[in-house]
N, C-alpha and C positions, 0 to 999 in steps of 0.2 A: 504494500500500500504506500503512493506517494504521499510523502508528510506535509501535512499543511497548517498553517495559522490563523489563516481565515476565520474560521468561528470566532475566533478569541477577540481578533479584531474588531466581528462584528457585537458582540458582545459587551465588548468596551467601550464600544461609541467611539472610538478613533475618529478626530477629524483633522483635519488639513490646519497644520501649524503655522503663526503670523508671529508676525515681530511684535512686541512690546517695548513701546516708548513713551515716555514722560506717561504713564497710567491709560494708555489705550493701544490695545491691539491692531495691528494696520499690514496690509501686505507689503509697507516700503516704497521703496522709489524703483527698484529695476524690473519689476516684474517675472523675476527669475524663480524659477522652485527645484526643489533635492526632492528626487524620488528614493525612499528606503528601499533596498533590499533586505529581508530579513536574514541572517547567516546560517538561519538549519533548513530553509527552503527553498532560499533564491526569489521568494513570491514578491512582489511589491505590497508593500505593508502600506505605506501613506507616501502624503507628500508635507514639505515646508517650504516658507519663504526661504531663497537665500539671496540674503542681503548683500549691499553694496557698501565700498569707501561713505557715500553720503550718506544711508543710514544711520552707517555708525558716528557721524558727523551728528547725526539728531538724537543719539542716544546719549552720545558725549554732551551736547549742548544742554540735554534734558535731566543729566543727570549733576551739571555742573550746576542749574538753576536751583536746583534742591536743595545744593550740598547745606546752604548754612541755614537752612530751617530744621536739616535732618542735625546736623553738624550741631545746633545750640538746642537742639530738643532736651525737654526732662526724660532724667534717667528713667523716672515710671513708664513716660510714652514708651520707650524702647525696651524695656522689660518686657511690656505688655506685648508688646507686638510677638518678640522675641516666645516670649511663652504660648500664647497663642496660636502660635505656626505650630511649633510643636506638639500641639493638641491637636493640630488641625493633622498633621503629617502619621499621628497616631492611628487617628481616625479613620484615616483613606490608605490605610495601608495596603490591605488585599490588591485595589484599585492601581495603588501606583506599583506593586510589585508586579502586576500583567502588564502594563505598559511597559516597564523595564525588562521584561520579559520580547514583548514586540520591538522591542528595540534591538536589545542585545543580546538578546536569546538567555540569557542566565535562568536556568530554571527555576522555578516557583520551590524547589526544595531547598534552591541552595539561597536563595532571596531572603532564607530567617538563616541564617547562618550571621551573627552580627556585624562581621565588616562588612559587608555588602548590603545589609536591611537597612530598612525606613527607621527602624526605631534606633538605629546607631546615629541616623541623620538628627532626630529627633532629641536626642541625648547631646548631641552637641549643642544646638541651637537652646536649650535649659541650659547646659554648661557657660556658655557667653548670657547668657540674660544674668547669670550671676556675678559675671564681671562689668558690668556696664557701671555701677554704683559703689565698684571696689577699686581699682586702679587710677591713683591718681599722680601727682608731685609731690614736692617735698618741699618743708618748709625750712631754710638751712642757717646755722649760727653763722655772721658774717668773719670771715677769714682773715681779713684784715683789720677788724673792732670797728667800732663807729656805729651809731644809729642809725640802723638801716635794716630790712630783709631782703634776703639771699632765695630766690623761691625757681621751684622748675613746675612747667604744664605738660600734660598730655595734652595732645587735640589731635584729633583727625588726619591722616593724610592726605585725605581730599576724594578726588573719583579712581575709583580702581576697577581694571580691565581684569576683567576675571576669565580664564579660559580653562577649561574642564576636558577631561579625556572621556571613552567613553564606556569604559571599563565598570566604574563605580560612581555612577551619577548621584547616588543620595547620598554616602559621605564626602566625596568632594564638592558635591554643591554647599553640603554644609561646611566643609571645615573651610571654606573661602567668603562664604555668603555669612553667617554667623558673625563670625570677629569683624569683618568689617563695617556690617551696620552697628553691633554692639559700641565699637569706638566711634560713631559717628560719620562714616564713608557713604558715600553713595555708589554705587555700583551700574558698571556695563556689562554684563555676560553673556559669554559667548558656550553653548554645548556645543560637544561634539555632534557631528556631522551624521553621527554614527548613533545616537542616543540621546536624543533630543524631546520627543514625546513624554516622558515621563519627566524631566524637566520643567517642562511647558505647565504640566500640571501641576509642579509645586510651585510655578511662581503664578498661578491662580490662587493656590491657598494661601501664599506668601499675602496677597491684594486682601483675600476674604479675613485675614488677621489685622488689617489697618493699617500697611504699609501706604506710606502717604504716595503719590505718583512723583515718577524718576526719581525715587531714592533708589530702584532697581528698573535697568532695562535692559533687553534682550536681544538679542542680534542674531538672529542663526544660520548656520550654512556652512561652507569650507573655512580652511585656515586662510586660502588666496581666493578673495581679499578680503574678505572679516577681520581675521584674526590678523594679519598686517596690518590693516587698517587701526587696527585698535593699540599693536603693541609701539607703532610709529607714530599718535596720535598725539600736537603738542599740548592738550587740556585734557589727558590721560595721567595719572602723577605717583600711580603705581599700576607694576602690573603681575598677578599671581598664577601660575602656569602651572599644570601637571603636565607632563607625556613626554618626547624624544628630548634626547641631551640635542639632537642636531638642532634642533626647533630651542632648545633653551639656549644655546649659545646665539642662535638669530636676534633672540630678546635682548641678551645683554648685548648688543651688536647695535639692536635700533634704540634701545636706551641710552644709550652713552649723549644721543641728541639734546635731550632735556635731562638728564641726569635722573631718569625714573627710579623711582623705588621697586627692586623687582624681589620676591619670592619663586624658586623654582625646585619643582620634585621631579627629577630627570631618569627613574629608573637604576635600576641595580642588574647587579650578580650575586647576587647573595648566597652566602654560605650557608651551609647545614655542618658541623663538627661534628660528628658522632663518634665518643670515646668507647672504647673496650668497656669500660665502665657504667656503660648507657644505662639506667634503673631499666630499663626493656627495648631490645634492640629492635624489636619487630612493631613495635609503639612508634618509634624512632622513625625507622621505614616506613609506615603509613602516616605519620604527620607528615614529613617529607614530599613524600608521591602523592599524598592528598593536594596538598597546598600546589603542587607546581599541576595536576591533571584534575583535580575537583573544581567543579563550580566555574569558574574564569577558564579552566582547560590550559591553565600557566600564562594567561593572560593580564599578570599581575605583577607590578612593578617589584614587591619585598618578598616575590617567592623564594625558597630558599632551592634556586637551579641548578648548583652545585650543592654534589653531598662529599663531602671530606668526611673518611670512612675509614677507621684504624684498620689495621691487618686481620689482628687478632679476631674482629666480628664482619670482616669486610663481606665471606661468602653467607655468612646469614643473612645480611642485610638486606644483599642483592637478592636471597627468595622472600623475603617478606617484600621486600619491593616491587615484584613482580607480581605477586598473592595481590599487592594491592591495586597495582595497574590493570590487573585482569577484571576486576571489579566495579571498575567506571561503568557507567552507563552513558547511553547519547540516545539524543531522539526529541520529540516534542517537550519543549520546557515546561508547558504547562501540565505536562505528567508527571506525579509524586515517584515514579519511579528511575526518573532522570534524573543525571547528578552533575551532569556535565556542560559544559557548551559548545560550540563551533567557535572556529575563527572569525575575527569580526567579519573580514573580506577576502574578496580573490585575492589580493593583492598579498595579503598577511599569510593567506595561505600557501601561496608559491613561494613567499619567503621562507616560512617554517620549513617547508620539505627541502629548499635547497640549503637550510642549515643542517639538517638529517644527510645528505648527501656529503654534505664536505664533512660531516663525522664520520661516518664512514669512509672517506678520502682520506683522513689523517689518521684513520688507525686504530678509532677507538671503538670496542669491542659492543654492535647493537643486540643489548639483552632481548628488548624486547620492544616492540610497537613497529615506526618508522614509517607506515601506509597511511594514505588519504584512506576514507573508511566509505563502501559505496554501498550496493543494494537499496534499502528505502531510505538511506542518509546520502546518496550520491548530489542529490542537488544541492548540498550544504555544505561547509569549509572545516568537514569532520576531518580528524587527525587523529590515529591512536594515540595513547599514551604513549612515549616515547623513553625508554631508559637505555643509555650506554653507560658500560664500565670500562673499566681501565684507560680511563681520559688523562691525558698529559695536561696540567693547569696550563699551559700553553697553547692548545690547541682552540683554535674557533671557538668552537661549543664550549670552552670554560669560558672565554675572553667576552664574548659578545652577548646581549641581551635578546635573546632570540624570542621572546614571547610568544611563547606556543607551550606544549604539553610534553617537554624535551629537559631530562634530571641528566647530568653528566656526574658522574661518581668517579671519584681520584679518592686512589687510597694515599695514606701516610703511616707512621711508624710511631712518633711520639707529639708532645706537647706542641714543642716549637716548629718543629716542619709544621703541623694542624693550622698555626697561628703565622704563619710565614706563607704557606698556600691561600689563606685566607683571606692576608693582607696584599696579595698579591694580584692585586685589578685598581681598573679605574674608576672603579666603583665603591661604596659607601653606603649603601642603604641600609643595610640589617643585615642579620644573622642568625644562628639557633647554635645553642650550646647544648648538650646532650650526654651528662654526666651524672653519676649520683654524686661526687664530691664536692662536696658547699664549697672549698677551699678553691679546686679549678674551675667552676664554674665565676666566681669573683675573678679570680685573676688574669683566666683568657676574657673573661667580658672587657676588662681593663686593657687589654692587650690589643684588640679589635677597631679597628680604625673604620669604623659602620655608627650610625645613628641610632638606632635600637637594634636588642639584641632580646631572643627569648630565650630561656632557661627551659629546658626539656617541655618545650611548646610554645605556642605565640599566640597575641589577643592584642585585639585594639581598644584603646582606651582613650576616650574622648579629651579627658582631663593631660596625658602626657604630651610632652612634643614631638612631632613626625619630623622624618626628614634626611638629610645624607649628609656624608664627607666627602671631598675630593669630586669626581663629576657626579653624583647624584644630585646634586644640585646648593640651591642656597638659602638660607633661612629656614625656618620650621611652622606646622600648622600643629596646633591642637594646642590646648591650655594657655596660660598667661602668657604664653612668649607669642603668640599667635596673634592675641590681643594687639600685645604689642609689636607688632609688627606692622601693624592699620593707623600706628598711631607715629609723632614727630614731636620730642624733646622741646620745649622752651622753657629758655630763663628768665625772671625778671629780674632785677634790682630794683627796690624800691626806699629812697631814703625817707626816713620817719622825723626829720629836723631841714630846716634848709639850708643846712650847711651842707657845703659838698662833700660828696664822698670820697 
């Protein structure tokens, strides 16, 4: 039976996606539209506006007129809001997880799984309503004596160009969309190209919470010329980016013009360590091959796609790892018994297989997967699970962010080589540490030149900060540094006599 999404479609009332500017919906200036393909059918699912350079000229202009009514608002107005969304996002969950479903195919089973749910989005957007009323300046003894105060402000950075991947549209709409109205910003965003409907629909709820009009507007379509347009824009004054490092060095490239504030999450290689030691090796190997072939299909920036694999447990590992690749399911997302997704695109998919290919070319040993997956999944950008072993940390498949459903496993011998292969890219995002000793679990954490690190498993947590070293990018989202990162330092001096100071 060919697979189809249709029903779902029409059961959801899918309709044709508009821009949203200064608080009303409009097809724009070009008259252009994105037609979806879905990625486990190929069907066309919907269409959207895609916008133009002067759009985003009116989103910018719409969003700048707002700023200093949003910018001087009371804390309460913005709590409320902030809370409210989040009641709202609770409420229409089912709802927005079948759109994110028609989008990006993520199945409805792996949609409660918490980094990718509404309620993770939900949890963040509470998380920032409670720093709107907490984060402020400081009031300072003066340094060199005299009647006077020494004082510093937060405020606002002003309008921020928000552009989203399309991987995990409900925590990254929140962990960029959150902090920055919480501090006071106004906002331009752009969805991906790829995952836009579900979007669309939170920034409906976003309006039915009382978000005033152009404190948030929407732009949608390609990265050429949306997202140029936006990140080259001179009344643009930050700008927050997830997706390719190629694409985050373009940023800091057209920033340098006005000296933009930018935030960027550019993707990993992330490590798995797995000690002799492991409290369960075969625990070990299914968190592992979960995270890099569940849910995303390894289409996640902090998977852990290399596993760094002691000797001693190296051939266990690799059958639990295989135990657990054989396990995936693929197929209709909206069936509980899918676990998996497709690739987002053709395009992602000819790249996956010709990284499986050059594994293979350099030598390293395919356990198990490496095939596009056909029969009643042919029309979709299915991929097995994909595991080699005995990978050189030098070869392709360790070095490069392939994002597909592709674990490259290199053994080691002890501590330091585990920690020296590890440190070993141009990458920084995360890691897994997988030891029963409290002792080396601390001290390789310390050792790791990555932004978060999990302890024999990983979770996301609204409250800490995301983020990388080295090319994964720059700045962090999540908790009070996130805050502050929407926001810009002043000083004042104020003398209390009028004598000079």
């Amino acid at each position: 039976m060919t697979l189809t999404v249709q029903p779902h479609r029409e059961s959801l009332g899918l309709k044709a996606g508009q821009l949203f500017i200064d608080g009303q919906w409009t097809d724009g200036r070009g008259g252009q539209t994105w037609t979806h393909q879905h990625p486990a059918t190929g069907e066309e699912v919907g269409g959207f506006v895609s916008g133009t350079a002067a759009d985003v000229d009116d989103a910018v202009a719409a969003a700048r007129a707002a700023f200093d009514g949003w910018a001087t608002s009371r804390a309460r107005t913005r709590i409320d809001v902030l809370l409210r969304f989040a009641a709202l996002l609770r409420e229409h969950a089912d709802e927005l997880r079948g759109l994110q479903a028609l989008d990006n195919s993520v199945p409805l089973s792996f949609g409660g799984i918490y980094a990718t749910s509404v309620e993770a989005a939900a949890d963040v957007f509470t998380h920032h309503a409670g720093w709107v009323d907490k984060v402020g300046g400081q009031t300072l003894p003066p340094y060199q004596g005299g009647d006077h105060l020494a004082m510093t402000f937060r405020e606002p950075v002003g309008v921020v160009a928000a552009i989203l991947p399309w991987n995990a549209p409900f925590l990254l709409f929140a962990q960029k969309v959150a902090p920055a109205l919480a501090a006071g910003c106004t906002v331009v965003l752009k969805p991906s190209e790829y995952a836009t409907f579900a979007v669309l629909r939170m920034v409906r709820l976003l309006t039915e919470a009382g978000l005033p009009p152009g404190v948030l507007n929407v732009v949608t379509g390609p990265g050429d010329p949306v997202g140029e347009a936006m990140i080259t824009h001179p009344g643009v004054d930050k700008v927050s980016f997830t997706g390719s490092r190629t694409v985050g060095k373009r940023i800091v490239e057209a920033s340098a013009g006005t000296l933009k504030r930018v935030s960027l999450e550019l993707g990993g290689k992330s490590p798995a360590l797995v000690f002799a030691d492991a409290p369960n090796v075969a625990i070990a190997a299914a968190t592992v091959v979960g995270a890099v072939t569940m849910g995303l299909s390894g289409q996640a920036c902090v998977a852990n796609t290399r596993a760094l694999v002691h000797r001693d447990v190296y051939d266990e590992f690799l059958g639990a790892a295989q135990g657990m690749a054989a396990a995936v399911t693929y197929g209709d997302p909206f069936e509980p018994s899918v676990i998996s997704s497709p690739l987002i695109n053709g395009r992602q998919l000819e790249r996956v297989l010709g990284y499986i290919e050059k594994g293979k070319q350099e030598g390293a040993r395919l356990v198990t997967g490496g095939e596009r997956l056909g029969g009643d999944l042919a029309n979709g950008n299915f991929v097995a699970p994909t595991i080699f072993a005995d990978v050189d940390n030098s070869a392709t498949i360790a070095r490069e962010e392939i994002f597909g459903p592709v674990l490259a496993v290199v053994p080691f011998g002890d501590e330091d080589e585990a920690v020296e292969l590890a440190n070993d890219t141009e990458y920084g995002l995360g890691a897994g540490v997988f030891t029963a000793d409290v002792q080396r679990a601390f001290r390789v954490s310390r050792r790791l030149r990555v932004g978060t690190i999990g302890i024999n498993g990983f979770q996301v947590e609204p409250h800490l900060p995301f983020g990388g070293f080295k090319e994964s990018g720059l700045g962090r989202e999540g908790g009070q540094s996130a805050y502050e990162a929407y926001t810009e330092l002043k000083s004042v001096l104020m003398p209390l006599t009028e004598e000079m100071m």
